[in-house]
N, C-alpha and C positions, 0 to 999 in steps of 0.2 A: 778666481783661483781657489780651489778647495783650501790651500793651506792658511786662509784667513775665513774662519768661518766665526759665526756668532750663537750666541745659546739656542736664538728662535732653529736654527738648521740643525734636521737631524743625524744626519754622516759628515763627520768628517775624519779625514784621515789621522792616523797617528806617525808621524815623520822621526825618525833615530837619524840623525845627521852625518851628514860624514864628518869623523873625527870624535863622536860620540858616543863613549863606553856604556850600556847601559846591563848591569846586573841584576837578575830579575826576570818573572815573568809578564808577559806581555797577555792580556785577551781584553775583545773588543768584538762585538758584532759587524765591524764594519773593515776597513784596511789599512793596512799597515806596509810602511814603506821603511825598508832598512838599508841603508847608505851605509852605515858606523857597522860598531860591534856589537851583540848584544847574548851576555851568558843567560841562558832561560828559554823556557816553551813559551813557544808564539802562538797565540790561536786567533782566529779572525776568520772574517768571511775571504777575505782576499792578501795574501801576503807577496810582497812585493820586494825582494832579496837584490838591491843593484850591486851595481858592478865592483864598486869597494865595500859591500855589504860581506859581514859573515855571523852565524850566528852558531852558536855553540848550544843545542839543545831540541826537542822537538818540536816539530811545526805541524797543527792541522788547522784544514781553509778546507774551503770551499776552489778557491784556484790558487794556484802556487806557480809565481814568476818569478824563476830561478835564473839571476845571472851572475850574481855572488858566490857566495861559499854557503855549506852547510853540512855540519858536523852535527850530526840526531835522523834520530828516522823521520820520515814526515807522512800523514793520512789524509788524500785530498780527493777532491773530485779528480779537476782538472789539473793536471802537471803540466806546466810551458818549461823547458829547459835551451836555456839560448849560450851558444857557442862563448865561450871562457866560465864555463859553468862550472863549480866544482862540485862534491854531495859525496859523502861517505854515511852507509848506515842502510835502513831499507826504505823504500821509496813504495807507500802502497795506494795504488792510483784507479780508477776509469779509467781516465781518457790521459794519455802519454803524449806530448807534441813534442821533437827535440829538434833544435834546429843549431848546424853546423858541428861541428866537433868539440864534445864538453869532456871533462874529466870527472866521470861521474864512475865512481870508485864502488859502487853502491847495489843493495841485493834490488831487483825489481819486483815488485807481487802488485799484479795486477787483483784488486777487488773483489770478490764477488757477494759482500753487500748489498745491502739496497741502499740506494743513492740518498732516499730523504729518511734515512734512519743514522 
């Protein structure tokens, strides 16, 4: 299980529990899983927003697994947005997957960057 890793291993995840406030910015090269609250920009390669997740702030990844809430714009490759989803702000994406019906309150712009810039 990733969530018990040791120094010799090079990813491991960063877990915000549910029930836990965390104020502050978040970055990491690698992923991030948010269950709890958390007021601050998140950046990561992979950010991972559950279901009693919300985060108050801006989020850029690489992919973004939205089933939480999300109050900030967010800049990602990939956008997964999964049914009880919430998001207010502008969502600037590639590639957009939304599955079932989200309450995504939110401007959409799709990118036209280049992906490894």
């Amino acid at each position: 299980m990733l969530a018990f890793t040791n120094a010799k291993e090079k990813q491991s995840p960063t877990i915000i529990g549910a029930g836990c406030k965390l104020t502050g910015d978040i970055k990491t090269d690698h992923t991030v899983q948010i269950h709890g609250n958390v007021v601050g920009n998140v950046t990561a390669d992979t950010v991972i927003i559950g279901r009693g997740g919300h985060v108050v702030g801006k989020v850029t990844a690489t992919n973004l697994f939205l089933h939480g809430s999300l109050d900030g714009p967010a800049t990602v490759n990939t956008a997964n947005i999964f049914s009880n989803a919430q998001m207010t702000g502008t969502l600037s994406y590639f590639t957009l997957n939304i599955t079932g019906n989200t309450g995504l309150e939110c401007k959409l712009a799709k990118r036209k960057d280049k992906k490894n810039e």
